[in-house]
C-alpha positions as CSV (number, residue, x, y, z in Angstrom):
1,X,195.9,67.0,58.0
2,X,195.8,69.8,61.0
3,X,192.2,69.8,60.7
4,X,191.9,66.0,61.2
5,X,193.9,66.6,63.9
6,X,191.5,69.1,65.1
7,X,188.7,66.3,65.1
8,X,190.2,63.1,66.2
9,X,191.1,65.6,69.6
10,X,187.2,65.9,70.1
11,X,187.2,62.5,71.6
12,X,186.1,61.2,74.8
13,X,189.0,62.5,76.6
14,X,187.4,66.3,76.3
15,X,184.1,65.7,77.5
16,X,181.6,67.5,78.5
17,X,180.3,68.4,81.8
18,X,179.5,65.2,84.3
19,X,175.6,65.4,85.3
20,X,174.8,64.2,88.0
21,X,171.3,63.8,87.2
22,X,171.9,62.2,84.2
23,X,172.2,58.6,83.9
24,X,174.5,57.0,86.4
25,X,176.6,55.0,82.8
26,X,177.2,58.9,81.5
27,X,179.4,59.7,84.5
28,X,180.9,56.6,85.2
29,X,182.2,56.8,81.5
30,X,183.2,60.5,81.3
31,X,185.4,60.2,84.5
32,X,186.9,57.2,82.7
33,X,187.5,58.7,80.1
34,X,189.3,62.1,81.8
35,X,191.3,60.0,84.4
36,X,192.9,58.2,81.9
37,X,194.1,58.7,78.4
38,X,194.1,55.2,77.4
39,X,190.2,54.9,77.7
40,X,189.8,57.3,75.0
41,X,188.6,54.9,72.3
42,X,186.4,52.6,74.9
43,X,183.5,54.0,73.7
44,X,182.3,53.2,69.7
45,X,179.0,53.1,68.4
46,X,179.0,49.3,68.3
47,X,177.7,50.3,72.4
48,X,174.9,51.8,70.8
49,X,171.9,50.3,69.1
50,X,170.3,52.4,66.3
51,X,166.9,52.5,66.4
52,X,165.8,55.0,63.9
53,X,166.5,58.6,62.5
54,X,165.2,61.5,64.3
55,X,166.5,64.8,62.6
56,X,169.1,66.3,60.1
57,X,171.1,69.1,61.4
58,X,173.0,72.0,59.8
59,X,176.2,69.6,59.5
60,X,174.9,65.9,60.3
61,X,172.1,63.4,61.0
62,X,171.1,63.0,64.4
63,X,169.9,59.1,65.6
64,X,167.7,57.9,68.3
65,X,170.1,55.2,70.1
66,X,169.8,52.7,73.2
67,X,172.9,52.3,75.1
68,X,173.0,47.9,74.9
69,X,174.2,47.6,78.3
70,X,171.9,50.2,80.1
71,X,168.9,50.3,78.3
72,X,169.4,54.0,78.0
73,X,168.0,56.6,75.3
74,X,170.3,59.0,73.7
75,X,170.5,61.6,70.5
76,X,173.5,60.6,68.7
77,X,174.9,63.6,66.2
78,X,176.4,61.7,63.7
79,X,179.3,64.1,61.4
80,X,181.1,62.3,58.5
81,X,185.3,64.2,59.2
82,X,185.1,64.2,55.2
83,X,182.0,66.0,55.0
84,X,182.9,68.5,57.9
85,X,186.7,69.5,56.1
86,X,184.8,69.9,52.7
87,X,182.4,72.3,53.9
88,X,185.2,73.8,56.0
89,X,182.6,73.1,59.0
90,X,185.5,71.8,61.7
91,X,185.6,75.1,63.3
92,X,181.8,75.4,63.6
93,X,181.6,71.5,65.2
94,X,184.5,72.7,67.5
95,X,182.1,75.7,68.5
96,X,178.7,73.4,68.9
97,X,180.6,71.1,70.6
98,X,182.1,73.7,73.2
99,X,178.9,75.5,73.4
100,X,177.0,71.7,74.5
101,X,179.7,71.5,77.1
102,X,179.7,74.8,78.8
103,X,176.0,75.1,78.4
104,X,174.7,74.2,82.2
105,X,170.9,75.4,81.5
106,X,167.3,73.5,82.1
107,X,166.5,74.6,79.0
108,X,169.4,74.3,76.6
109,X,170.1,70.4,75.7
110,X,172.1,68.3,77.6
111,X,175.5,66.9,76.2
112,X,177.2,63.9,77.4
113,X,180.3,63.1,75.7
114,X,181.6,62.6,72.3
115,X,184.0,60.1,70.6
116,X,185.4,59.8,67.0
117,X,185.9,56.1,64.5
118,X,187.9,56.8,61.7
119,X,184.9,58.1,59.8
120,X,183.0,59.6,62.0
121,X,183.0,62.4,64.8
122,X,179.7,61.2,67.5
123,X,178.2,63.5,69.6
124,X,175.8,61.9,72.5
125,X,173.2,64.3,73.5
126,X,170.0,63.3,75.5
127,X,166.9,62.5,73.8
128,X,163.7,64.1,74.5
129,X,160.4,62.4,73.4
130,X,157.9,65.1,73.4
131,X,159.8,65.8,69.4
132,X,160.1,69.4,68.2
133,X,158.0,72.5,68.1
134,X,157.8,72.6,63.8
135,X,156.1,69.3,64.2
136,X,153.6,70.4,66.8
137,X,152.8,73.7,65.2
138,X,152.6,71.1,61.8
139,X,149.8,69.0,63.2
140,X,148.2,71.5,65.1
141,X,148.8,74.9,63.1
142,X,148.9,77.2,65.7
143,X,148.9,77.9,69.3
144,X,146.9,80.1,71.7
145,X,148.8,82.3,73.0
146,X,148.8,81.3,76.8
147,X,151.0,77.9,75.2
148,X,152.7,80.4,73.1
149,X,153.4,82.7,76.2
150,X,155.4,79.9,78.0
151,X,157.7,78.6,75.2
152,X,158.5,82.2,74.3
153,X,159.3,82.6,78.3
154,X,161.5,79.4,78.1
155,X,162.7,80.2,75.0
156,X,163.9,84.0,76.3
157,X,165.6,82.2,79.3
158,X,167.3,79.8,77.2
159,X,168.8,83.0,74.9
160,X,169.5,85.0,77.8
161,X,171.7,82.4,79.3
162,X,173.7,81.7,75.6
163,X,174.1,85.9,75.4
164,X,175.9,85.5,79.2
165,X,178.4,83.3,77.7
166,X,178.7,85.2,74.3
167,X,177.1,83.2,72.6
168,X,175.2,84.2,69.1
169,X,172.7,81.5,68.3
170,X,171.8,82.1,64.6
171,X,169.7,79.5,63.8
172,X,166.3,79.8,65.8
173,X,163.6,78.0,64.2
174,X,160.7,75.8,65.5
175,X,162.6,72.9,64.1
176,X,165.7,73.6,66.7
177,X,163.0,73.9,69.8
178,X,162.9,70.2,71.5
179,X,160.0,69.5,73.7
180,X,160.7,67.9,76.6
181,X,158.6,65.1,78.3
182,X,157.2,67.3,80.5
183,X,156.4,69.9,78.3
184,X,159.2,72.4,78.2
185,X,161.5,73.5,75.7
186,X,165.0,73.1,75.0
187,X,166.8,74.8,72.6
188,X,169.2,72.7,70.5
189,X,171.5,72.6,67.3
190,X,174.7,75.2,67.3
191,X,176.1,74.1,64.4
192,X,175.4,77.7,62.8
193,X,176.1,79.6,66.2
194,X,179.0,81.9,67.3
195,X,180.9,82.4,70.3
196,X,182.4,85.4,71.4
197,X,180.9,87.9,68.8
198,X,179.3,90.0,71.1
199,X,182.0,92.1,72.5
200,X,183.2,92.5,69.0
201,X,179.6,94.3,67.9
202,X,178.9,96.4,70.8
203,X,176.6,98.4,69.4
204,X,174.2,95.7,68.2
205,X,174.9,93.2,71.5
206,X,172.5,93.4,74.7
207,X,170.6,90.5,75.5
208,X,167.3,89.9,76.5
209,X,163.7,90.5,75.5
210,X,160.2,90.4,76.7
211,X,159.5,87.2,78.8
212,X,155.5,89.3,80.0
213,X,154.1,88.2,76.4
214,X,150.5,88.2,75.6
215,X,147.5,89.3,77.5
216,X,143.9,87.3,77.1
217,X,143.4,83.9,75.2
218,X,142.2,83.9,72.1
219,X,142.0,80.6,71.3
220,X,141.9,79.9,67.6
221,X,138.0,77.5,65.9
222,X,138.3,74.2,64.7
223,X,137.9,75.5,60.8
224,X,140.6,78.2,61.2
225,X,143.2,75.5,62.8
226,X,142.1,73.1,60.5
227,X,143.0,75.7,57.3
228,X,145.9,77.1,58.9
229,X,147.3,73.3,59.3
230,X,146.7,72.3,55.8
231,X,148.9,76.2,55.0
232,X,152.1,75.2,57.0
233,X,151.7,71.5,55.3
234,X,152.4,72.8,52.1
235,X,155.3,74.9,53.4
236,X,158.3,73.7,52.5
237,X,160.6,76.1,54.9
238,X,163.7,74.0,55.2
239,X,166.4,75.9,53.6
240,X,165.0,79.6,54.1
241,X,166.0,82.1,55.5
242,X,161.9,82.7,57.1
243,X,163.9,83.4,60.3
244,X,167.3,85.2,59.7
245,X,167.6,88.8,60.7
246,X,168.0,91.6,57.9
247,X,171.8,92.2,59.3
248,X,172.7,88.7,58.9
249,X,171.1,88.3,55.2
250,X,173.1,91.5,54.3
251,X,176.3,90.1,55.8
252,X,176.6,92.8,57.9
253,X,178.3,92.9,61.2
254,X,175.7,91.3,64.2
255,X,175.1,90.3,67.8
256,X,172.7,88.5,69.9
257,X,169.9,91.4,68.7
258,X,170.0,88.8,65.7
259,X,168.5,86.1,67.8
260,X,165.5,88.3,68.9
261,X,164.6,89.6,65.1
262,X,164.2,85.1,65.6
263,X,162.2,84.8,68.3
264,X,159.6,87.7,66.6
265,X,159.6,85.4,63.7
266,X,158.8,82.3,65.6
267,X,155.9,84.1,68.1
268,X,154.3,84.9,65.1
269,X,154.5,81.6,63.3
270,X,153.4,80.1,66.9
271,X,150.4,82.3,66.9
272,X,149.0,82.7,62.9
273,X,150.3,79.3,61.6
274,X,153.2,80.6,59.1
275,X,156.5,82.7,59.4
276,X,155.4,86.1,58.8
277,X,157.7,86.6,55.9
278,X,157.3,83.1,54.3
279,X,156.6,82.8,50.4
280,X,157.3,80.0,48.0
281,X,160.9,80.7,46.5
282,X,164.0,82.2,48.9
283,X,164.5,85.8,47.3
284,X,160.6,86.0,47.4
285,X,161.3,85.5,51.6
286,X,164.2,87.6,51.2
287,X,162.1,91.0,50.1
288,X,159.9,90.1,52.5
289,X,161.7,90.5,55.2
290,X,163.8,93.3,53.6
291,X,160.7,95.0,52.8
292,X,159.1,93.6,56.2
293,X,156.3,92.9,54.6
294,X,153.9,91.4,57.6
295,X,150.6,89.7,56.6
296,X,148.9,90.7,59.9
297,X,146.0,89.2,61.5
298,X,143.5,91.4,62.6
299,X,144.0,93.0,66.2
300,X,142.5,91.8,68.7
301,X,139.8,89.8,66.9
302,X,142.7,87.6,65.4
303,X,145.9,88.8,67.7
304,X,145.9,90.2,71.1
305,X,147.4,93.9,70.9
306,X,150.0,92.8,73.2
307,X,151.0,90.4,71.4
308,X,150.7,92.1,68.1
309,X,153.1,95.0,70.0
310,X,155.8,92.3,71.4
311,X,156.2,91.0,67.9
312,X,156.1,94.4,66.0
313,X,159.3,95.3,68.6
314,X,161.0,92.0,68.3
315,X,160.8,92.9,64.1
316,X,162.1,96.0,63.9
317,X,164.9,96.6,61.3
318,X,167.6,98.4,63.0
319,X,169.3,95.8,65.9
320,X,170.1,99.2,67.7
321,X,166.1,100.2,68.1
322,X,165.1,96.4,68.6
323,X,163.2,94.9,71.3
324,X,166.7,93.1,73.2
325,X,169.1,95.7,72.3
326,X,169.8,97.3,75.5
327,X,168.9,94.2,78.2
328,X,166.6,92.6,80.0
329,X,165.4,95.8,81.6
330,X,163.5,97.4,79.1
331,X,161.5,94.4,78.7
332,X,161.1,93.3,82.1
């Protein structure tokens, strides 16, 4: 019963993090809510319309809602209490839901509040329409790498920021990269992350990687995106561990080097079409990546060498000799 406890005390009256260039109703209701006790429950989803599902995270559904009396869009995590104390997931919705309130980033989502029913913890998130980066790189297969070069940029930023406030992502994928209207990224979905890991593994922590990526365009013909489309149609990724460093697989010890063995992962999916490690059953991607086992493209007809050198750093086995290990400045 603690741990109910625990969830029923993630209500509107700990909220996160009034923007002020957020919707005017978002602040008016989360200094409501923190003035006074007695508003906790004010807010239910019956002030929401549902309009459709948008995405299934590691520990709920997340829903596409209009506030009634506003008119306004949000992303509404939706986390059945049952569900979350079966899996033993409470303390990882505690952490996502701290991490969305102390994140203050352009290119981490933005949280509003949360509120609980009986079933049912709700966190209200905004919703970006430009969708998520698997489903671009599904329609399109791959990028060039100038496009590539800026969401690898953002993305680095985005890391960089979460590594300042110990934070340990450990769930990068194209699937958790939300494109904003206006183009840019935002990195979302901590239900698999950590918080304060870094000091405790000093010898693999140091953030930061390469934001000066790729050198010319390359851009990729028509019959080579339209093969390399109909590949990642067939994939059926969701589940793998395509993007999980070797330390984390092993259940060894592991810091925020563990994110950037991720972001080599998802340059080179950006730029060939696939995850560099992908295969049709998990162990299969699990000796891959073990073995690192690359497919390369050929360099530079195929990849640019500086991209081909970013990624082969980014993909090295041992967090200590990793592109990220020691800062920013060896990459900068």
């Amino acid at each position: 019963m603690q741990l109910c406890g625990q969830i029923d005390d993630m209500s509107t009256e700990s909220l996160g993090p009034i923007d002020e260039d957020g919707p005017l109703e978002n602040s008016v209701s989360s200094r409501t809510s923190q003035l006074n006790g007695k508003f906790k429950d004010r807010t239910s989803i019956e002030d929401f319309e549902i309009i459709k599902p948008i995405s299934r995270g590691a520990f709920g559904r997340v829903f596409l809602a209009k506030k009634r009396v506003t008119g306004d869009l949000f992303a509404i995590k939706v986390l059945k209490k049952a569900d979350m104390i079966r899996k033993n997931a409470v303390e990882s919705i505690l952490a996502e839901r701290d991490i969305l309130i102390s994140a203050r980033n352009p290119f981490v989502v933005r949280f509003f509040y949360s509120f609980t029913c009986r079933e049912n913890l709700y966190l209200v998130m905004e919703y970006l329409n430009g969708g998520d980066l698997y489903s671009l790189l599904r329609g399109l297969g791959c990028l060039d790498e100038d496009m590539a070069r800026t969401y690898i940029a953002e993305l680095v930023l985005a890391l960089e920021y979460l590594h300042s406030l110990n934070v340990i992502h450990r769930d990068l994928k194209p699937d958790n990269l939300l494109i904003s209207r206006d183009g840019h990224i935002k990195l979302t979905d901590f239900g698999l992350s950590k918080v304060g890991l870094i000091n405790s593994t000093d010898d693999l922590s140091g953030p930061d990687v390469s934001t000066a990526l790729v050198g010319d365009n390359q851009p990729t013909d028509a019959e080579q995106r339209a093969h390399k489309r109909r590949q990642r149609q067939k994939q059926t990724a969701v589940g793998t561990p395509d993007y999980l460093a070797p330390e984390i697989l092993l259940g060894m010890s592991h810091g925020p080097t563990a994110d950037w063995w991720s972001v080599g992962v998802i340059l080179f999916e950006i730029l060939v079409g696939i995850p560099p490690f992908n295969a049709e059953h998990p162990q299969i991607i699990f000796d891959n990546i073990m073995n690192r086992e690359i497919p390369w493209p050929q360099v530079p007809q195929e990849l640019s060498s500086e991209a081909y050198d970013l990624i082969d750093k980014l993909l090295i086995e041992n967090p200590v000799q990793r592109l990220g290990a020691t800062g920013a400045g060896e990459s900068r």
